[in-house]
Structure formats: structure tokens, C-alpha cells
N, C-alpha and C positions, 0 to 999 in steps of 0.2 A: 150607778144608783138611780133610781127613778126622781129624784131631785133633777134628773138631766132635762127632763119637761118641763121649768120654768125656764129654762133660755131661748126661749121665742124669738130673741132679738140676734141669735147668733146665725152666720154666713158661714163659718168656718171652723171646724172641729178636728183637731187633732191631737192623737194623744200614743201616736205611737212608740214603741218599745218603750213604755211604761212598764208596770206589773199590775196594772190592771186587771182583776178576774170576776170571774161572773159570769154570770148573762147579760147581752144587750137586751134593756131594758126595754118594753115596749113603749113606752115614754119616747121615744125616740122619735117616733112618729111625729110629733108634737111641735118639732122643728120648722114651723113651717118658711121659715126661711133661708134657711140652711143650704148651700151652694157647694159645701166640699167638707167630706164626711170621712177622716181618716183612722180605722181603728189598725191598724198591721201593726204584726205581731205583739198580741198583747197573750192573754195567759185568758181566754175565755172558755167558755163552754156553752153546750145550747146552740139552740140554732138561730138563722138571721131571722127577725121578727119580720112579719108582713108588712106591719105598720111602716116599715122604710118605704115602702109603697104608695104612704101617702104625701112624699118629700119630694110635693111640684114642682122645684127652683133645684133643685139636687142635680149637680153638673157633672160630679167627679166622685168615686162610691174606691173604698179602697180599701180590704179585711185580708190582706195578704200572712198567712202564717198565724192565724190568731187564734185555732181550737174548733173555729164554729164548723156545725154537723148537719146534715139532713140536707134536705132539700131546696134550690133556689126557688122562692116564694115566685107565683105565678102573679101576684103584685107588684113585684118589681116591672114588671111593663107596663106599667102607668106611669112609669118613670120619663117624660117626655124630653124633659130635658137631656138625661143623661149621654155625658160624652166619653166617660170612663167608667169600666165596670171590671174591675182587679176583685176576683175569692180566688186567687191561686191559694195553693199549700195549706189547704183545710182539708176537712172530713165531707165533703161533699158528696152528697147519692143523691140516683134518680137523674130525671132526666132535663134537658133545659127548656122552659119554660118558651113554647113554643111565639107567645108574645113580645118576645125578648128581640126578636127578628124585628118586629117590627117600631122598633127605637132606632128615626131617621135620625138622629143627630150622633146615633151612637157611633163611635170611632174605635175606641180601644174596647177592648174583651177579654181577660187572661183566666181562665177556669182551672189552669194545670195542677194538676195533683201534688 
């Protein structure tokens, strides 16, 4: 729900194998504090918002099995922080986000279909 934009104050988000469905909300962005962002396997649809793009503090990114389509947002490499970045077992097209390379902290990366 877009209500997910008042929790400003959250570090930590997890809410997986829920039944969760929808879209991830562009609200999302909003987080600005926000350290580890768990949606796997939930029942969604839509694609990842860019606005994750704007989650400066964002360590750990993890939407394994969850529905979402399209293409990885070329704003996710603003992601400076990022040490984990899990979209296995989605609907993913297109190509990766040639900025994505240049996330020095980043460690893990799992894209698998």
C-alpha cells in the first residue's frame, strides 16, 4: 500500500512469503532510512520502481520469486551502499543496467531466471 511512505523511521523491511500482491508501491522510495529491504516471494506484479533508487542507506535488496517484470531500473546504481542485490526468479527483460558495475561495495548479485 502506499501508506508504506510514512515509515521513515524504518531500517528494516521484511515481509516475505506473505500473500502480499500488488505493486511495489512507489512510496517505497520514501524510506530514507531503510538498510534491508526484503520482498521474496510474495504474489506481486509490475515492475521494481526506480524510486528504490533513491534508498541511500539500502545494504541488502532481496525480491526473489515475487512476480515483478520489466526491466532493472538504471537507478538502482545510485545504490552506493548496496551489498546484496537478489531479483532471481522473476519476469525480468532487458539488459543490466550498465551502472550496476560500478557498485564498489557490492558483493552478491543473483539475476537467475
Amino acid at each position: 500500500p502506499t501508506e508504506i511512505g510514512y515509515l521513515t523511521n524504518i531500517e528494516k523491511f521484511n515481509i516475505r512469503f506473505t500473500r502480499v500482491d500488488g505493486t511495489i508501491p512507489t512510496e517505497i522510495g520514501l524510506l530514507s532510512k531503510i538498510e534491508a529491504l526484503d520482498l521474496d516471494f510474495l504474489l506481486l506484479s509490475g515492475t521494481l520502481p526506480s524510486e528504490i533508487g533513491r534508498l541511500s542507506n539500502l545494504v541488502d535488496l532481496f525480491v526473489t520469486s515475487s512476480g515483478v517484470m520489466g526491466e532493472i531500473p538504471s537507478e538502482f546504481g545510485n545504490l552506493s551502499k548496496l551489498e546484496t542485490l537478489i531479483l532471481s526468479q522473476n519476469l525480468l527483460s532487458g539488459t543490466i543496467p550498465l551502472n550496476l558495475g560500478q557498485l564498489e561495495n557490492l558483493e552478491i548479485m543473483d539475476l537467475e531466471e
